[in-house]
NUDO-686168 format. One record per residue: residue number from 1; x, y, z of N, C-alpha, C, O in turn. Coordinates in steps of 0.05 Angstrom, whole numbers, plus 32768, in hexadecimal, padded with zeros to 4 digits. Each point is the difference from the previous one (the first is absolute). Example, Ala and Ser with C-alpha at 12.3 -4.5 7.8 and 13.67 -1.06 7.14 Angstrom:
NUDO-686168
PAPA  nr neast nnorth  nup caeast canorth caup ceast cnorth  cup oeast onorth  oup
PAPA   1  8108   7F8E 809C   7FEE    8018 8000  8012   8018 8000  8015   8000 800D
PAPA   2  7FE4   8015 7FE5   8010    8018 8001  7FF1   8016 800E  800A   8016 8004
//
This chain:
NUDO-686168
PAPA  nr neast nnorth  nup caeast canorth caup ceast cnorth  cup oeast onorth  oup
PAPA   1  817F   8021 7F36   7FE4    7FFA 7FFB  7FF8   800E 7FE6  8007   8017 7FFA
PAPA   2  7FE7   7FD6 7FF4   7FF3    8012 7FE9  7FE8   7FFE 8001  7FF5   7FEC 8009
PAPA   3  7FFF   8028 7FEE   7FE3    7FF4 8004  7FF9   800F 7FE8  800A   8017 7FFF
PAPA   4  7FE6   7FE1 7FEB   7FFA    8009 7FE5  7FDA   7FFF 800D  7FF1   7FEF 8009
PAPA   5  800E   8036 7FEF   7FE2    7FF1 8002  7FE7   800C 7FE5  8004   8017 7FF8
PAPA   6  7FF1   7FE1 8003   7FF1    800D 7FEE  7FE0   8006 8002  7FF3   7FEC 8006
PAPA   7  8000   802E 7FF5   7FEA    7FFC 8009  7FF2   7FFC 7FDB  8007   800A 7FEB
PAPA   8  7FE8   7FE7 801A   7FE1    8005 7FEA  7FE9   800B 800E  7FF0   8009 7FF0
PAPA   9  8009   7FF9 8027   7FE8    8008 800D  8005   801C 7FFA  8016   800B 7FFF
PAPA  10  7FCE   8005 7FFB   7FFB    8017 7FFB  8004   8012 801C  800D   8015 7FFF
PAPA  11  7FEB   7FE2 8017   8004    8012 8018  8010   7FEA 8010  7FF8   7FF5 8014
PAPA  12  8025   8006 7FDE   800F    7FED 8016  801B   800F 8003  8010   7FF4 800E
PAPA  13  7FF7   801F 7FE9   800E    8013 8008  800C   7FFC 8017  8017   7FF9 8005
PAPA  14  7FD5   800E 8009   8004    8008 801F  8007   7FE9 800A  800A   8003 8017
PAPA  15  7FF3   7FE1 7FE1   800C    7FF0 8016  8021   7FF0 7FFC  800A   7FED 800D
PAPA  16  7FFF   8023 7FDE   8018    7FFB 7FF5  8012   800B 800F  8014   7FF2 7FFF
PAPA  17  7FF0   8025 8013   8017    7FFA 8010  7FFC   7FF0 801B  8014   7FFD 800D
PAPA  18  7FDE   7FFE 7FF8   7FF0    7FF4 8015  800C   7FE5 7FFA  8012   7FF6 800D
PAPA  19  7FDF   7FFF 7FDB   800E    7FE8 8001  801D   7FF3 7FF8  8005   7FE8 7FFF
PAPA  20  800C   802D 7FFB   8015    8000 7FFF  800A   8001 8015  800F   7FED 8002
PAPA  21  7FF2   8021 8013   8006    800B 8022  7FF5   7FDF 800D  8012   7FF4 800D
PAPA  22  7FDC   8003 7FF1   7FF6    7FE6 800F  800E   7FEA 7FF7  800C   7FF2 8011
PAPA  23  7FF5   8007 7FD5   8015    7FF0 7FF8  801C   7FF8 800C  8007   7FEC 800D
PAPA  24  8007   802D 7FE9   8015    8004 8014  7FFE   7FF7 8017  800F   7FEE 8006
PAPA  25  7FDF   801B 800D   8003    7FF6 8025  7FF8   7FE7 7FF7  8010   7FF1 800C
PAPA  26  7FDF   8000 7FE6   7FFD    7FE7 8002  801D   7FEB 7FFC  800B   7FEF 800E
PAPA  27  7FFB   801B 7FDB   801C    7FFB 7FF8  8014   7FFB 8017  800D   7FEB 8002
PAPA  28  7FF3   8028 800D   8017    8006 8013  7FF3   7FE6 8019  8011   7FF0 8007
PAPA  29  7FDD   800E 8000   7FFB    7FED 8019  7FFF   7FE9 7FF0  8010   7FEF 8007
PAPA  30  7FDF   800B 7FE0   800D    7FE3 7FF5  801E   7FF7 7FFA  8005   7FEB 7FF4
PAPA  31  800F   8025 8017   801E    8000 7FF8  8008   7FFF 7FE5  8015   7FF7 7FF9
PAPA  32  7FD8   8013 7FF8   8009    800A 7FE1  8003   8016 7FFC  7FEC   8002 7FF2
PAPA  33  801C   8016 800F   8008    801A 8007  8008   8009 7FE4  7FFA   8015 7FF5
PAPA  34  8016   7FD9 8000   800B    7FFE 7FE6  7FF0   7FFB 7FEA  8006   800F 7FED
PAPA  35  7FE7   7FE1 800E   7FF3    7FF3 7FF0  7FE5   800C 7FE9  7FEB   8009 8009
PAPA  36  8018   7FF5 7FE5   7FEF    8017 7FF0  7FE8   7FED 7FF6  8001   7FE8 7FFE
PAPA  37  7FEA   8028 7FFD   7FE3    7FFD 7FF6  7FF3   801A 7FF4  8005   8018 8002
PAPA  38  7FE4   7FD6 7FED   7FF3    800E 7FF4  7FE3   7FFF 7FFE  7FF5   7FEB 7FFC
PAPA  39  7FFE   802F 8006   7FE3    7FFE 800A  7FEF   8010 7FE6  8006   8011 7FEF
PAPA  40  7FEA   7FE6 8015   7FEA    800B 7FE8  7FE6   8000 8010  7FF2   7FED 8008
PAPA  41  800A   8030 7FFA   7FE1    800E 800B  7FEF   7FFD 7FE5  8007   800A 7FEB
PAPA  42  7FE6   7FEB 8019   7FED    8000 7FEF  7FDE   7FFD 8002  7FF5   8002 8016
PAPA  43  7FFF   7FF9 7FD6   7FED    8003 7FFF  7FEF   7FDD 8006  800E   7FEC 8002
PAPA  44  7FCF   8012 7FFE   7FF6    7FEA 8005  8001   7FF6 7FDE  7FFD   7FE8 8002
PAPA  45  8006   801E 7FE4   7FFE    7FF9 7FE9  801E   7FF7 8001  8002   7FED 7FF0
PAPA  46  8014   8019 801A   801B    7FF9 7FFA  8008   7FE3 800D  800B   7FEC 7FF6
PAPA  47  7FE9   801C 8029   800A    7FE3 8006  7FED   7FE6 8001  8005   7FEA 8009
PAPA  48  7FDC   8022 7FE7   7FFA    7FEA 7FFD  800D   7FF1 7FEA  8003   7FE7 8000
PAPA  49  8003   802B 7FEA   800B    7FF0 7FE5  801A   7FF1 800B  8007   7FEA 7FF7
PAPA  50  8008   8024 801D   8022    7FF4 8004  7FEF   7FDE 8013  800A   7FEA 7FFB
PAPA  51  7FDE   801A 8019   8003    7FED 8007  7FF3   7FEB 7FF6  8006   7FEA 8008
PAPA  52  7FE6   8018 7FE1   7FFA    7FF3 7FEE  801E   7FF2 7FEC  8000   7FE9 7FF9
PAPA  53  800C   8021 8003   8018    7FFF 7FEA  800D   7FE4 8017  8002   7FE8 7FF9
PAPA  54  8004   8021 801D   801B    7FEF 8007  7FED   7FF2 801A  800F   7FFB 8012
PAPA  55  7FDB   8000 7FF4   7FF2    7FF5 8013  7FEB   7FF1 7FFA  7FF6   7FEE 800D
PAPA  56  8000   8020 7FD1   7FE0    7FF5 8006  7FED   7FF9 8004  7FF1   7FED 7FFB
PAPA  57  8010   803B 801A   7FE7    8007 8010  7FF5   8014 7FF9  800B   8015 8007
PAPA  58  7FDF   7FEE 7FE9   7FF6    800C 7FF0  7FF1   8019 800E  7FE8   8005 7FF9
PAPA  59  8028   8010 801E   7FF5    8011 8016  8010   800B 8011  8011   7FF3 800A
PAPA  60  7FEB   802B 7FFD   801B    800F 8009  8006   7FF8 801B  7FF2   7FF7 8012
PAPA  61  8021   800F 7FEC   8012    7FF7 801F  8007   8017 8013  7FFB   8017 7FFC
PAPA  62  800F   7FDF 8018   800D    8018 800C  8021   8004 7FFD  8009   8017 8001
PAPA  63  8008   7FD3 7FFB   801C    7FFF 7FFF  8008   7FE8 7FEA  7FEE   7FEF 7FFC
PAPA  64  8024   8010 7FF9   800C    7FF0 7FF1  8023   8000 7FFE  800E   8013 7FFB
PAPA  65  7FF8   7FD6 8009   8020    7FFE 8005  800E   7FEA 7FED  7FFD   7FE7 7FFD
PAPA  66  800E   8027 7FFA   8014    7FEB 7FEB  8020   8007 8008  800D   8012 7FF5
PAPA  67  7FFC   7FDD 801C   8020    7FF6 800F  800E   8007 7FDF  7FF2   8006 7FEC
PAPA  68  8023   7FF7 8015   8016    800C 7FE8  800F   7FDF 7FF9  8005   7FF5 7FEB
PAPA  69  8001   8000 8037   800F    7FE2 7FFC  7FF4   7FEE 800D  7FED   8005 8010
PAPA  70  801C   7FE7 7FEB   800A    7FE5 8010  8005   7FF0 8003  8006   7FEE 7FF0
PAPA  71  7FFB   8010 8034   7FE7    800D 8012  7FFB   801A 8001  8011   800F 7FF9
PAPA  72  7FD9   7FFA 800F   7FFD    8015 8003  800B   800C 8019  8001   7FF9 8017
PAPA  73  800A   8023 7FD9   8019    8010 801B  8017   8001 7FFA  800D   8013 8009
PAPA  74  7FFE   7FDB 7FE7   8016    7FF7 8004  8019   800F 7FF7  8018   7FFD 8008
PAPA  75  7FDD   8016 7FE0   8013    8013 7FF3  7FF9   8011 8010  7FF0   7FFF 8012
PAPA  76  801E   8016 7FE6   8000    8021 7FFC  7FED   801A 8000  8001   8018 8007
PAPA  77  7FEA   7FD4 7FEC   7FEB    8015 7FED  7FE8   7FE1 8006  7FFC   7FE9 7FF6
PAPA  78  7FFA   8026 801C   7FE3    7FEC 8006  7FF1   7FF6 7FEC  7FFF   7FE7 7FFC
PAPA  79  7FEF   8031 7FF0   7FF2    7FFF 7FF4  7FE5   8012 7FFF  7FFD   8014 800F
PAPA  80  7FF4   7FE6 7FE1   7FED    8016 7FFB  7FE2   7FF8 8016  7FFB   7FEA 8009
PAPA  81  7FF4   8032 7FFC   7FEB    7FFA 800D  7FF4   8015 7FF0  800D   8012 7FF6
PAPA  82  7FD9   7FEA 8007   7FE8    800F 7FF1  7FE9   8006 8019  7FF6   7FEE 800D
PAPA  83  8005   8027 7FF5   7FF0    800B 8010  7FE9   8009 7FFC  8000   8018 7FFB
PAPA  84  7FE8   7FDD 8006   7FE7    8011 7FFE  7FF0   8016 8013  7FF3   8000 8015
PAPA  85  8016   8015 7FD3   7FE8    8015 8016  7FEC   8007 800D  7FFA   800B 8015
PAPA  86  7FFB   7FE5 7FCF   7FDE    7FFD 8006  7FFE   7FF2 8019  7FFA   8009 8016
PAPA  87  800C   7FDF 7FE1   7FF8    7FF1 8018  8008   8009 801F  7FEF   7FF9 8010
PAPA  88  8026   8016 7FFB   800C    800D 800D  7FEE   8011 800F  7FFE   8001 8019
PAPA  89  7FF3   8010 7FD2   7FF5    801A 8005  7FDA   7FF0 800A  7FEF   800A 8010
PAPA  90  8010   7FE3 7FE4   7FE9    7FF1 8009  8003   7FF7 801B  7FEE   8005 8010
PAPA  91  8025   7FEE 7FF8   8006    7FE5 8019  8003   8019 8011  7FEE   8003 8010
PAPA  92  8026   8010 7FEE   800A    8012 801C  7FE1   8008 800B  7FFA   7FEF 8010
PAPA  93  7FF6   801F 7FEF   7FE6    8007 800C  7FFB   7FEC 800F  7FFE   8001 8018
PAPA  94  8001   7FED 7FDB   7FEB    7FE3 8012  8017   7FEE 8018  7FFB   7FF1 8013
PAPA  95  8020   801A 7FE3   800C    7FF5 801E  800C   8017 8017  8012   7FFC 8010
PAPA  96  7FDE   8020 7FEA   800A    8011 800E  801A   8007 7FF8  800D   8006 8014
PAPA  97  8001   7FFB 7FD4   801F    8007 7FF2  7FFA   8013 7FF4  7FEA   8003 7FF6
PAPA  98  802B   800F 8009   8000    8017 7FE6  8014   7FF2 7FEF  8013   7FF2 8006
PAPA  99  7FE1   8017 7FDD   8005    7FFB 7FEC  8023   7FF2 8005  8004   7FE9 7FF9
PAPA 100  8014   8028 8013   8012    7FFD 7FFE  8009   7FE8 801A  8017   7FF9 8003
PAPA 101  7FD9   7FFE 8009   8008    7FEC 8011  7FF7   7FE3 7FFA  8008   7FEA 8008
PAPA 102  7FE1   8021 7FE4   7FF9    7FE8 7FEC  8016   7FEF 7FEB  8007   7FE8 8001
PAPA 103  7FFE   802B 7FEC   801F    8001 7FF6  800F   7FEF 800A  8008   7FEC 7FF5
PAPA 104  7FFE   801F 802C   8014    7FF8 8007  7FFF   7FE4 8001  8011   7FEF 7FF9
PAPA 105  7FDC   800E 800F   7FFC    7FDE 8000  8004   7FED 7FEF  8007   7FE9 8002
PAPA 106  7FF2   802B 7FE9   8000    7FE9 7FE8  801B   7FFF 7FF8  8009   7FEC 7FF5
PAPA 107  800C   802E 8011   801F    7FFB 7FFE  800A   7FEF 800C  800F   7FEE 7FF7
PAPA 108  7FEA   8014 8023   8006    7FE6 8012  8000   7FE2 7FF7  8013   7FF1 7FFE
PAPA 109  7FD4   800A 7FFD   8000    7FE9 7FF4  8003   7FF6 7FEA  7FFC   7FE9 7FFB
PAPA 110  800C   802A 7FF4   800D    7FFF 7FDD  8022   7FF9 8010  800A   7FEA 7FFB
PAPA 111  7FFF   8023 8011   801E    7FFE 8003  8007   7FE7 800B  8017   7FF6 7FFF
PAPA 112  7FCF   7FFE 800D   800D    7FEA 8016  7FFE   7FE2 7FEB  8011   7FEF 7FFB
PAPA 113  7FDE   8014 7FFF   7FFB    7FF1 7FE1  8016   8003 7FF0  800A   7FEA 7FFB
PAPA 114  8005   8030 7FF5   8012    7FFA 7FF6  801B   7FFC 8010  8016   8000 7FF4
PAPA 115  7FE7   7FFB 802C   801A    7FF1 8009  8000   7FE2 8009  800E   7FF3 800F
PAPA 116  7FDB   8008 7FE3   7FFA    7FD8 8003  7FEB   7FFC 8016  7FFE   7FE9 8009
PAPA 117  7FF4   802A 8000   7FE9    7FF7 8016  7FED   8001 7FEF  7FFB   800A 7FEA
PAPA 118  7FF6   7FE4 802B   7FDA    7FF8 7FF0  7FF2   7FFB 801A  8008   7FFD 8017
PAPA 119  7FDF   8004 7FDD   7FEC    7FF3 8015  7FF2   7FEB 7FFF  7FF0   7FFB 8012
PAPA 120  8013   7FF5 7FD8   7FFA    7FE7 7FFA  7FF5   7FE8 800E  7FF0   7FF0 7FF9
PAPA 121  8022   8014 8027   7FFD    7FEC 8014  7FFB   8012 8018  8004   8019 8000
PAPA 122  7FF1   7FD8 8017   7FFD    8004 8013  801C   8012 8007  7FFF   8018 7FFE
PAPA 123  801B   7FDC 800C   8011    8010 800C  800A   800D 7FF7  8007   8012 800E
PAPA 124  8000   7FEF 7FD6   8009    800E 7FED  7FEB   8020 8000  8009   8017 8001
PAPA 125  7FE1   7FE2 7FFE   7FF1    8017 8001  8005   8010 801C  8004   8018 7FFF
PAPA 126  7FFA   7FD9 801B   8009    8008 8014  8017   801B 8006  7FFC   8016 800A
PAPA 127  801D   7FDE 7FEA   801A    800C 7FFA  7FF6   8016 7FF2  8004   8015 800C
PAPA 128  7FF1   7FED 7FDD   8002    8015 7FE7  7FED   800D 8018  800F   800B 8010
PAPA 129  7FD9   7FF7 7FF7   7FE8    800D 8017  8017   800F 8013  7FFC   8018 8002
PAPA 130  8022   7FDD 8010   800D    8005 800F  800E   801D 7FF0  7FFF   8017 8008
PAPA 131  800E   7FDE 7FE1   800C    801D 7FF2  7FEC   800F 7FF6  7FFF   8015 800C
PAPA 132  7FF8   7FE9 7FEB   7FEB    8014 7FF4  7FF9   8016 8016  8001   8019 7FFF
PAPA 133  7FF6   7FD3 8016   7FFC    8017 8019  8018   8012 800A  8001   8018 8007
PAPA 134  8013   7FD5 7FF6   801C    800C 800A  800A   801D 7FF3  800F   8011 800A
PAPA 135  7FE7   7FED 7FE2   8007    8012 7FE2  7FE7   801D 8008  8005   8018 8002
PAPA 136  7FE8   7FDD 8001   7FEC    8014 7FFD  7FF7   8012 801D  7FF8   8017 8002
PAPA 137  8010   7FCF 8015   7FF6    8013 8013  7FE3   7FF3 8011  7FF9   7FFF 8017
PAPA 138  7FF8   7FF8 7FCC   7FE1    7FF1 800F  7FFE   7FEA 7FE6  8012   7FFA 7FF0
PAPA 139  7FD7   7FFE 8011   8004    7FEB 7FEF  7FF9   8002 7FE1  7FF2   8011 7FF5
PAPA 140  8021   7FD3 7FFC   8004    8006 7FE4  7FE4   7FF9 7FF0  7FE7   8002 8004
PAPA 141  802F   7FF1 7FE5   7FDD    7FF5 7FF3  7FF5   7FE0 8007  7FE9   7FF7 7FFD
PAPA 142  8033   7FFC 800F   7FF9    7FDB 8007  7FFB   800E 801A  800B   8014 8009
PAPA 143  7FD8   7FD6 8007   7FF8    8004 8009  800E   7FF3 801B  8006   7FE9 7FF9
PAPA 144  8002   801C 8022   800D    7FEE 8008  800C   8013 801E  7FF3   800E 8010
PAPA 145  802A   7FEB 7FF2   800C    8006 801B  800C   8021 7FFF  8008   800B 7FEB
PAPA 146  7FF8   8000 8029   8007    8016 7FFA  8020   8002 800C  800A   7FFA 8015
PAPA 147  8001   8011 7FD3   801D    7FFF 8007  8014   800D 8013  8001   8018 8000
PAPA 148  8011   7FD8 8011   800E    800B 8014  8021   7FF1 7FF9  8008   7FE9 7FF9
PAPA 149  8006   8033 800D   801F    7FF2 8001  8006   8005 7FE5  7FF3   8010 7FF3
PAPA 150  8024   7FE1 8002   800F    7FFA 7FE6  7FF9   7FF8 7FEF  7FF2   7FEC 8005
PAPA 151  8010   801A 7FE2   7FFA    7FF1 7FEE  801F   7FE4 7FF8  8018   8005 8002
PAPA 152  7FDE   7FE6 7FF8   8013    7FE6 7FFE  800B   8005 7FE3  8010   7FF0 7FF7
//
């Protein structure tokens, strides 16, 4: 496994081994154990410009995933996810999360994204709601089933 991560956030320090350590276990139950990514902690000015640039949406996000191939998954080396802090450090209060379980979520659903899941559709969202939970423990960011058993 590689995981490259980089922070820009001024107090994001602290969630850099954290999300290196979560990655990994995510890794390992998605049966990619092997497979490397790269994350960028950052700020609400960074990923609004990245999601303006490659989306169009002129306003910060919480996660952003760009797959490496495809399909997505399919190599080696997933691809990149961009992480906002801000937003992170805003959302955790209002759903009862600390800061680092917020995170986690948004790793969750950056990774599942760069292995070809969406939520686009009804069942499709379903599935991704099933791992997400599976991954985290309670529920992710698609809104949906809470996950039991294997991931497919």
């Amino acid at each position: 496994m590689t995981v490259e991560i980089r922070c820009e956030h001024p107090s994001g320090g602290a969630v850099v081994r954290r999300v290196r350590a979560r990655i990994g276990s995510m890794l390992a139950v998605l049966g990619r154990p092997e497979a490397g990514v790269s994350v960028l902690l950052t700020t609400d000015g960074r990923i609004r410009t990245l999601n303006r640039r490659w989306r169009k949406v002129d306003h910060a996000t919480d996660v952003l995933s760009f797959p490496a191939d495809d399909p997505a998954g399919s190599g080696p080396y997933l691809g990149d996810l961009a992480v906002c802090l801000d937003v992170a450090a805003r959302r955790a209060p209002r759903g009862g999360r600390t800061l680092g379980e917020e995170v986690d979520r948004y790793v969750a659903h950056g990774l599942l994204h760069l292995l070809g899941h969406d939520h686009d559709r009804p069942g499709r969202a379903r599935e991704m709601a099933r791992i997400e939970a599976l991954l985290l423990g309670s529920d992710g960011m698609v809104a949906g089933a809470r996950g039991k058993g294997s991931v497919r």
